[in-house]
C-alpha positions in Angstrom: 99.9 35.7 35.7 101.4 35.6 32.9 99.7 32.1 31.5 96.8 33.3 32.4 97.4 36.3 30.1 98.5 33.9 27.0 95.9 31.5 27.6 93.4 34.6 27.1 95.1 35.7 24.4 95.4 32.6 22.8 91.4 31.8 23.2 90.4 35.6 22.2 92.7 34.6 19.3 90.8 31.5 18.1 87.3 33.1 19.0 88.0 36.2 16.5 89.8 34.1 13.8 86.2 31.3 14.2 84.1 34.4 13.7 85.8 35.5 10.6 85.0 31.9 8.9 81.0 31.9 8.8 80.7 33.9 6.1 80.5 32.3 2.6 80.5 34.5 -0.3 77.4 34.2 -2.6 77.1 34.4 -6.4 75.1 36.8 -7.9 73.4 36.5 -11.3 74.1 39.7 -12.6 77.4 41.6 -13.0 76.2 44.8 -11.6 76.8 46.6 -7.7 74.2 45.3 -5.1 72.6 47.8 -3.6 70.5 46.9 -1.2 69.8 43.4 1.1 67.1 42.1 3.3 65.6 39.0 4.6 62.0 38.4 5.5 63.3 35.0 7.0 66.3 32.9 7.1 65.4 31.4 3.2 63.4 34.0 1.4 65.4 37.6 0.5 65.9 40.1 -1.7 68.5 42.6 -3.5 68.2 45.4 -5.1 70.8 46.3 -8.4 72.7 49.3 -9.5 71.2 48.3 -13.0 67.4 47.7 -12.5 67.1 44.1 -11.0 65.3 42.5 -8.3 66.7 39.5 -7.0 65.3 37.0 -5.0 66.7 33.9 -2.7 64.9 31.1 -1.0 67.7 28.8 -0.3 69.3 31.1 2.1 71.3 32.6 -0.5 72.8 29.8 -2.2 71.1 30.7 -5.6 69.6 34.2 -6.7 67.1 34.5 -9.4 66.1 37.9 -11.4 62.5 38.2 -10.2 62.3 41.8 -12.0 64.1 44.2 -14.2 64.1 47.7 -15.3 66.9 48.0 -17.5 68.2 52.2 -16.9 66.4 52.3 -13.4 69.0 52.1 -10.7 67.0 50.5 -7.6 68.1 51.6 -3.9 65.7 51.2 -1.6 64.3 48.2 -0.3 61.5 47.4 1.9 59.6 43.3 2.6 57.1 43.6 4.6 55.8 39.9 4.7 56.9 36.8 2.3 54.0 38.2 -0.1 54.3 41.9 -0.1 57.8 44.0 -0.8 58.4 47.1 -2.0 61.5 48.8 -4.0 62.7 52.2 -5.0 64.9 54.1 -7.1 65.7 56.5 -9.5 63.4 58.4 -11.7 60.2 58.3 -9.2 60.6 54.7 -9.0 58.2 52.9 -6.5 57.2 49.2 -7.6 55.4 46.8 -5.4 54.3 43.1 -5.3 52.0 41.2 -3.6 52.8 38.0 -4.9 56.6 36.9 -3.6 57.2 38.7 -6.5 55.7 36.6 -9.3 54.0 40.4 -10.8 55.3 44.4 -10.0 53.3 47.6 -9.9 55.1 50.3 -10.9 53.4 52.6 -8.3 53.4 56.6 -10.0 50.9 59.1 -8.4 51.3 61.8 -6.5 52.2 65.0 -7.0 55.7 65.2 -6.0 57.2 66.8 -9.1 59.6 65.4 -11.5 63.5 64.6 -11.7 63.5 63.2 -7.9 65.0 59.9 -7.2 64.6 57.8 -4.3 67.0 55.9 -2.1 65.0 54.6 1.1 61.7 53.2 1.9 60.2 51.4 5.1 57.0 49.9 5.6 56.2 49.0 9.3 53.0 47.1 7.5 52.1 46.5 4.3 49.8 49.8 4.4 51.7 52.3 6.3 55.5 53.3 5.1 57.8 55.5 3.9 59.6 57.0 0.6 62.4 59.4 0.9 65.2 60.8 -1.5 66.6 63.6 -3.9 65.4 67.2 -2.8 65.2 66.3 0.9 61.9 64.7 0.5 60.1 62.2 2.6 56.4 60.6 1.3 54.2 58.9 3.8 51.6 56.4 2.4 48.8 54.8 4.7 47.2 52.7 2.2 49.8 50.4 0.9 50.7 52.9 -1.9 48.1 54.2 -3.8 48.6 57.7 -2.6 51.2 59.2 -0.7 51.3 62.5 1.5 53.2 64.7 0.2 52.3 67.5 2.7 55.1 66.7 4.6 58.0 69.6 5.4 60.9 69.3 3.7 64.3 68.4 5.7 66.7 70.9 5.6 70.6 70.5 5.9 71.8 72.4 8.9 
């Protein structure tokens, strides 16, 4: 009984310490926090900066360009629909979209949601129909890719 107990320890051992090892840490091009992560495939992502920038990967990783910059606008939010379309957001009102794997951005401003909000999290579940949430307990709902958003919905209160 007790080899059998060793000999699981000893493989539970080697399993958790293999697990530990396929992570690589990446370099980033800019010396700000990282905000914000995602992956429309293995090659092709995205992060979003503390200081403005979108960066984009399509080497899994292994290099990051600046694809777009707003120096002063802290980006949060992050949302890639399809290897075309992706959309960001962050503070002051911030929504900016592309269509293009991010050759051009639309900084996306209608709507009248007032001013001094920020925004942390979106999520499209196509490139029409998503969300926008953040400061004030607010949530947005577009259905046509961002050109207007419903802003008609109740706001969330803390309990």
């Amino acid at each position: 009984m007790r080899k059998k107990i060793l000999l699981l320890l000893v493989v539970l051992s080697m399993t958790i310490s293999n697990s530990y090892s396929q992570w690589v840490q990446q370099t980033s091009p800019v010396n700000h926090h990282l905000t914000n992560v995602r992956f429309v495939n293995e090659r092709t992502g995205w992060i979003t900066t503390y200081s403005g920038s979108i960066l984009k990967t399509t080497n899994s990783g292994a290099n990051w360009i600046v694809q777009y910059s707003i120096p002063g606008k802290r980006m949060f939010g992050l949302s890639v629909v399809d290897s075309n379309t992706v959309y960001v957001v962050g503070w002051f009102q911030t929504i900016l979209k592309t269509t293009d794997s991010g050759e051009n951005w639309v900084e996306i401003s209608n709507g009248p949601w007032g001013t001094g909000h920020s925004y942390d999290a979106v999520y499209f579940i196509n490139k029409d129909t998503g969300w926008v949430s953040g400061t004030g307990q607010l949530v947005f709902k577009t259905t046509n890719g961002g050109k207007t958003f419903d802003s008609t919905a109740p706001q969330i209160r803390h309990s």
